[in-house]
N, C-alpha and C positions, 0 to 999 in steps of 0.2 A: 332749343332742340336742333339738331342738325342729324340728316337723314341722306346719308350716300355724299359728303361731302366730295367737292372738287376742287381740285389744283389742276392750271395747264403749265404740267412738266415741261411739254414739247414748245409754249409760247406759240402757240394756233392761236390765241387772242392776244394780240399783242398788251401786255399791260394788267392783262384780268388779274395775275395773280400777284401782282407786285404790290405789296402790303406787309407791314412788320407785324406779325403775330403777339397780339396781348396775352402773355402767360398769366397774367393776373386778370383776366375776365371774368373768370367764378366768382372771385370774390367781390367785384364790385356789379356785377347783374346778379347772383344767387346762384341757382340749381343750373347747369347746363349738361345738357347729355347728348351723346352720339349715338345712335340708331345704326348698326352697322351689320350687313348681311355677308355672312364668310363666302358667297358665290356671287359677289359682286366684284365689276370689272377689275383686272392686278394698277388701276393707278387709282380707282375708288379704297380700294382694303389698303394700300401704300399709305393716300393720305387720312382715312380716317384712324389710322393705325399711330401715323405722324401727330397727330393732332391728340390723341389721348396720351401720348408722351409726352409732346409739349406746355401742354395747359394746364395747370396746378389744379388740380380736384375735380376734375370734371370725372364724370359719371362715363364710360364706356360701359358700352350692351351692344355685346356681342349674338346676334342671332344666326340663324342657319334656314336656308332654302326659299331666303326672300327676294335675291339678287338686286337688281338697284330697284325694286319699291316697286316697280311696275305692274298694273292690274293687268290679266291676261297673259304676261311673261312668266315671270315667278311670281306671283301673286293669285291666284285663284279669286280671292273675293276683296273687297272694298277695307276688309278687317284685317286690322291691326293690334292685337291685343295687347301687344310691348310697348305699344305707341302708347295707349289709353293708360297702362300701368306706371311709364314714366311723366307723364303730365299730372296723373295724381300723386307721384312723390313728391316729398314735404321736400 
């Protein structure tokens, strides 16, 4: 599951992001899905956007008025119901 994934575009950590992306990941770990809020920050929606192009079969869920996951922000309460619906898919 991945929830507001990151990339450093700008290289602010040198090195974090420097890694060849496995397009074959689904199939050799199973189900993978991205958790992704349409009002989350433009380099959170760039790369989870990048990454469900990239990745052969992975599951993209696109939500709306969650922003990046945070309780208190866009977030109201502790619940996640998209969250709970995608860990019980087969």
């Amino acid at each position: 599951m991945l929830v507001a994934p990151y990339k450093d575009y700008d290289n602010k950590y040198e090195g974090f992001s420097d890694y060849k992306l496995d397009t074959d990941l689904v199939r050799r770990v199973g189900n993978i899905s991205i958790l992704h809020s349409d009002d989350d920050d433009p380099p959170i929606n760039r790369r989870a956007h990048e990454l469900a192009q990239a990745i052969d079969d992975i599951h993209f869920v696109q939500l709306s008025g969650y922003g990046h996951f945070r309780i208190g922000h866009n977030m109201q309460s502790e619940e996640l119901p998209p969250l709970l619906s995608e860990l019980e898919r087969d």
